[in-house]
Structure formats: structure tokens, C-alpha cells
N, C-alpha and C positions, 0 to 999 in steps of 0.2 A: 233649143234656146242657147245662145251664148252666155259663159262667164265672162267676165271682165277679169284680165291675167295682171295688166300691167295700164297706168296711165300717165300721159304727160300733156303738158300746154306749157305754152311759151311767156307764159303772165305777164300779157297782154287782156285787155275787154274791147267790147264791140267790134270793127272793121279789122281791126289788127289781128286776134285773136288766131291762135292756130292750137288744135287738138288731137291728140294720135291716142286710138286705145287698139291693146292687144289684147284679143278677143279668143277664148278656143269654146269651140262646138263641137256638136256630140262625132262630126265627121270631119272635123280639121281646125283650120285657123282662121281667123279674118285678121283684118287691121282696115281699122276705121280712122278716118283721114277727115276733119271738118275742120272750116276756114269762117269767121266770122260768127255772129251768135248761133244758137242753136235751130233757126229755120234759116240759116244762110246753105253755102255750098256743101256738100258731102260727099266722099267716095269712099267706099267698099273693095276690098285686095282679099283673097278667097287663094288658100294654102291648103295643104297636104301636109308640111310637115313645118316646126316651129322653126328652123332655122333660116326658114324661107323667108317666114314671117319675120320675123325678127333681123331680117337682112331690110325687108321694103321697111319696117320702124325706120332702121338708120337712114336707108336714101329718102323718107317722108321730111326726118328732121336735117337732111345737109341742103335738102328744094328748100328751105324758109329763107327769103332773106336774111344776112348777116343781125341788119337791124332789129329783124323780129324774133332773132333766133335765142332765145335768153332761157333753155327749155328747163323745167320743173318736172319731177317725176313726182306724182301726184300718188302713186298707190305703194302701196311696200307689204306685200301678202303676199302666201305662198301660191302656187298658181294648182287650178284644179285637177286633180287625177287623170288624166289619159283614157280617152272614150276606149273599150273594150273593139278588138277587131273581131269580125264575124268571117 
């Protein structure tokens, strides 16, 4: 199951709307990328290590248009503990 590490949107609603969350799972990272309300477009980015992650956050949020690009960091928590390696 993923935590949710970090959140932003560009506060914008409906068609304009863009959403980026930094995700870490028990075996890495994702970053989840959604455009439009919540059954609109969405894509999934799947990391190894956070710096990866957090390198596609910034090229998710410099792809938005200028015009939509207004972005909000929606979460401010600490991010969860580091899955144990086997």
C-alpha cells in the first residue's frame, strides 16, 4: 500500500485541474500525475529511489502550462520511514 509523502495542485477545478502526489511503497516510490477531476486522465511513474521521484515531481510541474501552472503544496508531514531492505 502507498503513503501519500507530499501533495500539490495547481488550484485550478474541473478541466483545468492538474494533481501530482509523491507516493512511497513498501518497495519504492511512485508519483502519481492526474489531469482533470478525479475519473479524468491519470498516470503512474514507479522509482527505486526518492531522488528519482522527486526529480519527475519537478518535470510533472514545469509540463503544465504557464497559465495553469499556479502550484500549491497541499501536504506538509513528515514523510514515512524507509521500507526495510531484505
Amino acid at each position: 500500500m502507498a503513503a501519500l509523502v507530499e501533495q500539490w495542485h495547481n488550484r485550478k477545478w474541473g478541466i483545468a485541474r492538474r494533481k501530482i502526489d509523491l507516493l512511497r511503497t513498501p518497495t519504492g516510490w511512485q508519483v502519481r500525475g492526474r489531469r482533470g477531476s478525479s475519473d479524468d486522465r491519470e498516470v503512474i511513474h514507479y522509482f527505486d529511489n526518492e531522488d528519482d521521484a522527486r526529480a519527475m515531481v519537478d518535470a510533472m510541474k514545469q509540463a503544465v502550462p504557464p497559465q495553469l501552472a499556479t502550484w500549491a503544496k497541499v501536504t506538509d508531514r513528515e514523510p514515512p520511514p524507509a521500507a526495510p531492505r531484505h
